[in-house]
N, CA, C and O of each residue as an XYZ file, in Angstrom:
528
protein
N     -41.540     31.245      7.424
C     -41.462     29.841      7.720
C     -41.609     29.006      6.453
O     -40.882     28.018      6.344
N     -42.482     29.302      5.476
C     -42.911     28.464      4.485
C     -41.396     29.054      3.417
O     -40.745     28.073      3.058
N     -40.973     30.012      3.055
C     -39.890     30.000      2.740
C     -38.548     29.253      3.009
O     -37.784     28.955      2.091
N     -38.280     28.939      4.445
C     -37.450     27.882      4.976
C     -37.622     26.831      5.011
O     -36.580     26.176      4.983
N     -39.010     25.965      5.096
C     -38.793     24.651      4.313
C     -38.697     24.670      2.614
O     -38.100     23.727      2.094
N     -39.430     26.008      1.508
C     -39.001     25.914      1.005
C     -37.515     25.700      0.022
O     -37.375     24.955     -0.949
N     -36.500     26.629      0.654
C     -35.334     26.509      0.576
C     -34.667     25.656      1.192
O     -33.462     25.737      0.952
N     -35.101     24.485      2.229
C     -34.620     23.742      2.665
C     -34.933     21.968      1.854
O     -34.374     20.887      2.037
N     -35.832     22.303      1.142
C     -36.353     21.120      0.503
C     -35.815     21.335     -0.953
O     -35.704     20.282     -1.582
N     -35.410     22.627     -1.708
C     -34.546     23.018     -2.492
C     -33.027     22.235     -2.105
O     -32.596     21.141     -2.470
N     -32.596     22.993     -1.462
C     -31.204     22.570     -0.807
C     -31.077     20.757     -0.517
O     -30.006     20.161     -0.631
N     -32.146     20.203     -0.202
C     -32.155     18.726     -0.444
C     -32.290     17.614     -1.519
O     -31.833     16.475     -1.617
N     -32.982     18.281     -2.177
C     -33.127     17.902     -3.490
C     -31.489     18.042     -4.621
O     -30.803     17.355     -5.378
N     -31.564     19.399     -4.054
C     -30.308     19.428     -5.001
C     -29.093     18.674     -4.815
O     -28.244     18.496     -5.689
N     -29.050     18.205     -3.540
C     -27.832     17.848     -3.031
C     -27.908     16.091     -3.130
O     -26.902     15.390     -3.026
N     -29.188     15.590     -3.333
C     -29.856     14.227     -3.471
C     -29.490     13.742     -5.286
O     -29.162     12.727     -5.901
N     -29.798     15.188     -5.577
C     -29.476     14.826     -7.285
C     -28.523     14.829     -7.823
O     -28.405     14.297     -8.927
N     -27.452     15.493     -7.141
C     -25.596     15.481     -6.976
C     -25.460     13.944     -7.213
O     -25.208     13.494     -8.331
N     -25.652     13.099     -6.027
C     -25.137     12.019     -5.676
C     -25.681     10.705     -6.413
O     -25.325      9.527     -6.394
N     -26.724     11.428     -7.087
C     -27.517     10.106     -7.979
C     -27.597     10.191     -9.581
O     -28.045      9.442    -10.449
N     -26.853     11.653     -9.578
C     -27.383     11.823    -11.622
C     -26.352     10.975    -11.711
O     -27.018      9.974    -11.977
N     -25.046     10.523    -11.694
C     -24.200      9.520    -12.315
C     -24.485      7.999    -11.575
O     -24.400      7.472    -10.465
N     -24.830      7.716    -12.790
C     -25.094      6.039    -12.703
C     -23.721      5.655    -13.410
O     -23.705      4.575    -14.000
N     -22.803      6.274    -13.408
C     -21.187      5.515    -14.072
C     -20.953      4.781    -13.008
O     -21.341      4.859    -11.843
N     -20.016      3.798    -13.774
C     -19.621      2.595    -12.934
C     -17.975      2.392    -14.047
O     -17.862      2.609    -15.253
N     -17.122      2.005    -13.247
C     -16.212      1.208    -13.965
C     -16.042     -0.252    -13.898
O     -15.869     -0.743    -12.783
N     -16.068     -1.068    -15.002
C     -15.298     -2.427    -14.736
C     -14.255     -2.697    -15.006
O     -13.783     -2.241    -16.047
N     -13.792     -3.211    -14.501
C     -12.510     -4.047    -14.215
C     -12.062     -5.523    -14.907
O     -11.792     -6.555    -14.293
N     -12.062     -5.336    -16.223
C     -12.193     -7.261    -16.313
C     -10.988     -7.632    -16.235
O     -10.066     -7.066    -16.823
N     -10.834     -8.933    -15.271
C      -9.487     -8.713    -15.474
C      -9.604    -10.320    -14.926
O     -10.687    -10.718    -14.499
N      -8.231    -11.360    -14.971
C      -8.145    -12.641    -14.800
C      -7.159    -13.208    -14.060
O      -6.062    -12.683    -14.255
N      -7.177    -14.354    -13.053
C      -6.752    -15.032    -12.879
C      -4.959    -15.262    -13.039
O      -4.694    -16.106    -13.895
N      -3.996    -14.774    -12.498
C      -2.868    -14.638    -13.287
C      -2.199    -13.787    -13.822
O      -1.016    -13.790    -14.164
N      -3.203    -12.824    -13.915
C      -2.557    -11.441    -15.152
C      -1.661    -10.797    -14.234
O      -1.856    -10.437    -13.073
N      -0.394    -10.697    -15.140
C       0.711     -9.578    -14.169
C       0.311     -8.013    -14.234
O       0.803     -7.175    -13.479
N      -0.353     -7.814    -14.929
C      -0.971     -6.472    -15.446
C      -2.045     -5.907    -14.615
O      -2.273     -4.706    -14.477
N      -2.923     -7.251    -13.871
C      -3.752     -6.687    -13.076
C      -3.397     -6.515    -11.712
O      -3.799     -5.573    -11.029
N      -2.437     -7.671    -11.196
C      -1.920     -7.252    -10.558
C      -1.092     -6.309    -10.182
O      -1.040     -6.075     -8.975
N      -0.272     -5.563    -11.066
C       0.137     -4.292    -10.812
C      -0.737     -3.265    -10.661
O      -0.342     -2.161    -10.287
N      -1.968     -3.510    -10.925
C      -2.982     -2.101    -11.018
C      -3.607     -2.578     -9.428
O      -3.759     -1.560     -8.753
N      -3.906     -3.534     -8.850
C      -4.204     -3.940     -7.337
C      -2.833     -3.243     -6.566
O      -3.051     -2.189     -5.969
N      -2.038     -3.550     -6.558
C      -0.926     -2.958     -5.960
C      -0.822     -0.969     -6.501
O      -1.386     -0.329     -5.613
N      -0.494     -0.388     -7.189
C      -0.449      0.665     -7.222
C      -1.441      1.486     -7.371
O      -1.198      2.674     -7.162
N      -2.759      1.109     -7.750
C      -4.203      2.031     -7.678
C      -5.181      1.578     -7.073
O      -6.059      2.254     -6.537
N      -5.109      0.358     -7.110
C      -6.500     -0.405     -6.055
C      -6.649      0.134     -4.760
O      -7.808      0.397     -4.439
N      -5.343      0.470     -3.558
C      -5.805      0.939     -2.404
C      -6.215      1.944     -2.773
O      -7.424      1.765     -2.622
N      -6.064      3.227     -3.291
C      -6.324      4.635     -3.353
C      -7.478      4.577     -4.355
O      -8.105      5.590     -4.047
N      -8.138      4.007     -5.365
C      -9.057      4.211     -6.478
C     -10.322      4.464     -5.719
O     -10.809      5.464     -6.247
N     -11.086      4.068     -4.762
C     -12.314      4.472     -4.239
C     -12.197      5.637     -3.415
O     -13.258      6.238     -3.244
N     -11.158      6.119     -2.847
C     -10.723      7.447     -2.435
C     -10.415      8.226     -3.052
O      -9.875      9.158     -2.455
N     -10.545      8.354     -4.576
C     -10.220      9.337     -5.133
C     -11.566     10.046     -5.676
O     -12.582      9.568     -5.172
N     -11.748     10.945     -6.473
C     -12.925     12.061     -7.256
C     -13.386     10.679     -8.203
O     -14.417     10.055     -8.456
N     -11.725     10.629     -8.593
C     -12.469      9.072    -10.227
C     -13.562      8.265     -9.422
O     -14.652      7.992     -9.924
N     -13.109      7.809     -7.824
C     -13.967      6.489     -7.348
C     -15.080      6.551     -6.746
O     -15.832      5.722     -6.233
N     -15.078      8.046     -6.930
C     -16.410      8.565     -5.834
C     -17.550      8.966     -7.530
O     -18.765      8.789     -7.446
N     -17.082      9.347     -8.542
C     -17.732      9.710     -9.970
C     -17.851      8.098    -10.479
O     -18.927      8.016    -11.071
N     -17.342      7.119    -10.480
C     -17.369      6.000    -11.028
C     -16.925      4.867    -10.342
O     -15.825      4.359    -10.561
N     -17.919      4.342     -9.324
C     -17.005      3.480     -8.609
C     -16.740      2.128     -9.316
O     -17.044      1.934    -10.493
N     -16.239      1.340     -8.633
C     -14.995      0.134     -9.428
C     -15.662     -1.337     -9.013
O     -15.728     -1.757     -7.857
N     -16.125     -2.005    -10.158
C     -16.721     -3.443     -9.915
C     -15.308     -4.222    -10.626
O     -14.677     -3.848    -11.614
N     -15.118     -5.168     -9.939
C     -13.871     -6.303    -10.648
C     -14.950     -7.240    -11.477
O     -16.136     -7.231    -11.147
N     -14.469     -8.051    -12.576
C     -15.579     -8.732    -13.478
C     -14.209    -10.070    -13.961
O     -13.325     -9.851    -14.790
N     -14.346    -11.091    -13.361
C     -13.378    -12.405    -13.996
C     -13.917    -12.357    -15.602
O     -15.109    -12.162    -15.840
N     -12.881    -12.561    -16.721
C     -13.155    -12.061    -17.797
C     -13.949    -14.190    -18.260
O     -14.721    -14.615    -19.119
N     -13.168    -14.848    -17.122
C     -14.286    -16.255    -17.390
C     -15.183    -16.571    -16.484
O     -15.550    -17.739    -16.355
N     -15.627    -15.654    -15.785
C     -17.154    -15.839    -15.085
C     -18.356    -15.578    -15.616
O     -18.752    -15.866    -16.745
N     -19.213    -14.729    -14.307
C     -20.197    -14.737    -15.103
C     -20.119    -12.905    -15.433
O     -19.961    -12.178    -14.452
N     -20.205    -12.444    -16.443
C     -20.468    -10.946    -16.952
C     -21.973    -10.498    -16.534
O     -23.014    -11.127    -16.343
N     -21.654     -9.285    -16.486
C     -22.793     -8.294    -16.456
C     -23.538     -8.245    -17.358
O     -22.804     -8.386    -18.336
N     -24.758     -8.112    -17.778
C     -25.456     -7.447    -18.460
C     -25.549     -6.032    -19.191
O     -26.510     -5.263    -19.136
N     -24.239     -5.827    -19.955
C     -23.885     -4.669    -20.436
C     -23.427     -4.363    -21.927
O     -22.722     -5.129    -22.584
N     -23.778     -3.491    -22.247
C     -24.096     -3.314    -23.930
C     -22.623     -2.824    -24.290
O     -22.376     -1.646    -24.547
N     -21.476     -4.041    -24.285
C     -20.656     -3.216    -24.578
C     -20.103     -2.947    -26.465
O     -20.904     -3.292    -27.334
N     -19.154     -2.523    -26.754
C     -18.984     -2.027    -28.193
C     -17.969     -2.869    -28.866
O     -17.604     -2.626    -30.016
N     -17.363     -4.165    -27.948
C     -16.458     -5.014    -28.602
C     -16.362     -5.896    -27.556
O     -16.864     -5.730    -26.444
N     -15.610     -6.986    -27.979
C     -15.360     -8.082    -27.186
C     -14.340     -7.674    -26.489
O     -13.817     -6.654    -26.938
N     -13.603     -8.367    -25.002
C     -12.953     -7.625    -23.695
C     -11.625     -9.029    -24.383
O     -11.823    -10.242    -24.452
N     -10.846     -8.550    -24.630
C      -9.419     -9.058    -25.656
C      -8.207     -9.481    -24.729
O      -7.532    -10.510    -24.709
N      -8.171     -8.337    -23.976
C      -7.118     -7.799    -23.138
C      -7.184     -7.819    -21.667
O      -8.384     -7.899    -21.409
N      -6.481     -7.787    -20.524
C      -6.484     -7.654    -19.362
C      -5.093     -7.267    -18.739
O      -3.924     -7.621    -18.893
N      -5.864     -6.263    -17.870
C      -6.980     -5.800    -17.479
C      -7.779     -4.712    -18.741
O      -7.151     -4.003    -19.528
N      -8.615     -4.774    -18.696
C      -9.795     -4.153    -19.499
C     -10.818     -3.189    -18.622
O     -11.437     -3.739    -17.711
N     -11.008     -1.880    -18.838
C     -11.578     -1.016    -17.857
C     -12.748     -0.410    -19.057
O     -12.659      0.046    -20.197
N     -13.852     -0.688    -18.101
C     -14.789     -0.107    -18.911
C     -16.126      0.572    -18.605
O     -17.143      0.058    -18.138
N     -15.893      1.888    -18.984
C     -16.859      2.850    -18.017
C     -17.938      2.486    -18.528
O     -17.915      2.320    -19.747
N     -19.262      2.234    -17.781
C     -20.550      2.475    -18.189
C     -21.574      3.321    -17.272
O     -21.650      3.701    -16.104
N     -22.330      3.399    -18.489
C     -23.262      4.183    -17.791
C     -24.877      3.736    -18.393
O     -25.207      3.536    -19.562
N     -25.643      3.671    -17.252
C     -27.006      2.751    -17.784
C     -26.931      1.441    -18.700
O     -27.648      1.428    -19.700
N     -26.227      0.492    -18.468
C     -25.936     -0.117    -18.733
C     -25.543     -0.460    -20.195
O     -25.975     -1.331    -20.949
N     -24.580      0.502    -20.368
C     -24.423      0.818    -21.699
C     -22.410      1.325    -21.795
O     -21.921      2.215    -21.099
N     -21.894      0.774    -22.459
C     -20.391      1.236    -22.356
C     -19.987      2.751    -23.004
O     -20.030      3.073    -24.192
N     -19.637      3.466    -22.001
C     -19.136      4.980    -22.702
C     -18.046      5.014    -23.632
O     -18.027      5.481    -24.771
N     -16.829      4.254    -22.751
C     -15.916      3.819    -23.338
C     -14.677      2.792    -22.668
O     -14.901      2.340    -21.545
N     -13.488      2.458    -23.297
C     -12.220      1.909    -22.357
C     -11.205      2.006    -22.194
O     -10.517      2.476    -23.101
N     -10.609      1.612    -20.961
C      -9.201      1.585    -21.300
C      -8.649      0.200    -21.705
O      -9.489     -0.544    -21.199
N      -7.848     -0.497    -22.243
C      -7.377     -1.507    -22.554
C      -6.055     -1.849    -22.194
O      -5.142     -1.570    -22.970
N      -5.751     -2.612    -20.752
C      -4.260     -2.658    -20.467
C      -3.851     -1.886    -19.548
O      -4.788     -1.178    -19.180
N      -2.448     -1.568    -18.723
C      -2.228     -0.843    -17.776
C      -1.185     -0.694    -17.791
O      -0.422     -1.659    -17.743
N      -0.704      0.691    -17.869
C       0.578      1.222    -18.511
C       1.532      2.102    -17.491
O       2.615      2.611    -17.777
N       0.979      2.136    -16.478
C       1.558      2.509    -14.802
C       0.789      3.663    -14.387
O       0.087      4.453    -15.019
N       1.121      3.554    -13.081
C       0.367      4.795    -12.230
C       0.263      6.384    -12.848
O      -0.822      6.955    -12.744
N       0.992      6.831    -13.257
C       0.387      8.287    -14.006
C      -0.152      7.945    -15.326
O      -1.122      8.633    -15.644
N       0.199      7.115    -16.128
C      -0.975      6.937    -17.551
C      -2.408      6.713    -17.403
O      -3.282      7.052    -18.201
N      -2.641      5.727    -15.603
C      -3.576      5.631    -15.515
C      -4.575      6.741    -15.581
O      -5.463      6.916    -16.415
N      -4.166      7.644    -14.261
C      -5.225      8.575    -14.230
C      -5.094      9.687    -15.128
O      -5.632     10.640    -14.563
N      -4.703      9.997    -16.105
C      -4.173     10.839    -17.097
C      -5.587     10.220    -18.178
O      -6.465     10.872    -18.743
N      -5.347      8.783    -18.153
C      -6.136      8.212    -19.455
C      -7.796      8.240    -18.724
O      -8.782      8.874    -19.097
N      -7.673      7.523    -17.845
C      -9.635      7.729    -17.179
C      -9.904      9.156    -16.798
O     -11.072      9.508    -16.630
N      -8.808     10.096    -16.635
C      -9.451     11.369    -16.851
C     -10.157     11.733    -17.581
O     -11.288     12.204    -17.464
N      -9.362     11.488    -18.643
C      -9.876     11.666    -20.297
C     -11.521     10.743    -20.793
O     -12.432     11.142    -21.520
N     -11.303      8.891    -19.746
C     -12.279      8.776    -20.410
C     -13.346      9.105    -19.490
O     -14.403      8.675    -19.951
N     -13.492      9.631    -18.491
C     -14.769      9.925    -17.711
C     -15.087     11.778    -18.345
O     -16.210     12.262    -18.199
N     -14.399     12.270    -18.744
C     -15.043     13.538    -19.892
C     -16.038     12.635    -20.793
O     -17.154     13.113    -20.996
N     -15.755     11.460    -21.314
C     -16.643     11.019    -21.998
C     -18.247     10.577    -22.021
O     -18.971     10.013    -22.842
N     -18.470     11.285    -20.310
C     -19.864     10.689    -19.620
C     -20.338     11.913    -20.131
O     -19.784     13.007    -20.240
N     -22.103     11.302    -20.586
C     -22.663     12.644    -20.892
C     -22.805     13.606    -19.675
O     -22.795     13.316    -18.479
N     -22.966     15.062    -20.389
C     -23.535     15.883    -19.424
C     -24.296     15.667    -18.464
O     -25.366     15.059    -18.481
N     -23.601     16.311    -17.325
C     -24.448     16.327    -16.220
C     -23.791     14.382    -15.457
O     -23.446     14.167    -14.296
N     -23.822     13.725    -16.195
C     -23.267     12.499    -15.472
C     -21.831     12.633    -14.647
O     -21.553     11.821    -13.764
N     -21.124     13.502    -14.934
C     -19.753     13.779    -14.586
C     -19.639     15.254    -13.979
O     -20.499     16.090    -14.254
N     -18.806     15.485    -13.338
C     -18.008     16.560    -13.186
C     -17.239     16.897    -13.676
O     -16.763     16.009    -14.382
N     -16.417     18.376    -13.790
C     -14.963     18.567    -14.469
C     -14.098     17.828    -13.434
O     -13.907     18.222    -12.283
N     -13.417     16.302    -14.184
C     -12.323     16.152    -13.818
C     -11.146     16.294    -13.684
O     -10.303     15.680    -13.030
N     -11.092     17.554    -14.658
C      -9.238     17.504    -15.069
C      -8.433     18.044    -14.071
O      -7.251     17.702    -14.050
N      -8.973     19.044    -13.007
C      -8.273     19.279    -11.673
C      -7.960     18.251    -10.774
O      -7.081     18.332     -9.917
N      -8.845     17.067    -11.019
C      -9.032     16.452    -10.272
C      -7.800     14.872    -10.773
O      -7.579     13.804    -10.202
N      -7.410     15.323    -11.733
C      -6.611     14.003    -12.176
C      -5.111     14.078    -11.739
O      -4.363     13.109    -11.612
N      -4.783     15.458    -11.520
C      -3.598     16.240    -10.857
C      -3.189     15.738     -9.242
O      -2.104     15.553     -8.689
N      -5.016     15.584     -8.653
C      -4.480     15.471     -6.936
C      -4.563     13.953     -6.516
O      -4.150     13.443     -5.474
N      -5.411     13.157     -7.940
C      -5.700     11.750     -7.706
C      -3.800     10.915     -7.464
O      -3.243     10.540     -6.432
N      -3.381     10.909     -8.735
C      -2.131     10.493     -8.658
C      -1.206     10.387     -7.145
O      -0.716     11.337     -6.535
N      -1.164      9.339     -6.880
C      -0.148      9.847     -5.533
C       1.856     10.038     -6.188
O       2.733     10.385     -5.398
């Protein structure tokens, strides 16, 4: 008996720490107008929280003239749309711009490898089934 809650409080834990070691987040800065963001609402916006990427990094939109987050990023946001992974409130890295539906997930494949260990999973199988 004391073995089965042990292994059962094992088995919970582990499965609790799955869903919480990544604190990644992506933003989205993007504005008012942009034809660029709007193409990324139309061809990845329905499917992006259904995919591995949206479930490893889910997706905040950020008006590039509102109010910003509190986030340590590594340059000023130039461009839009502007995608920018963080993690602990700290920028891993970005994408800059939107270059169509397979560059997308080809390129945030690449930059969510960039989450430290243990924050990520292997995505690269996963960038293959994201694409519709």
């Amino acid at each position: 008996m004391r073995l089965t809650i042990s292994l059962l409080l094992l088995i919970a834990a582990y499965a609790l720490s799955g869903t919480s070691a990544s604190a990644a987040e992506l933003l989205m800065y993007r504005r008012a107008g942009c034809p660029w963001c709007a193409a990324w609402d139309r061809d990845i916006g329905p499917a992006y929280g259904k995919t591995e990427f949206g479930r490893r990094a889910p997706l905040r939109m950020v008006d590039v003239h509102g109010d910003r987050p509190a986030i340590a990023l590594k340059g000023a946001i130039i461009y839009t749309p502007t995608f920018v992974l963080v993690e602990k409130g700290r920028e891993v890295g970005r994408l800059e711009g939107y270059a169509g539906n397979h560059f997308f997930w080809e390129l945030l494949a690449r930059l969510l490898e960039q989450l430290p260990a243990g924050a990520a999973s292997d995505l690269s199988a996963a960038s293959t089934r994201a694409s519709p």
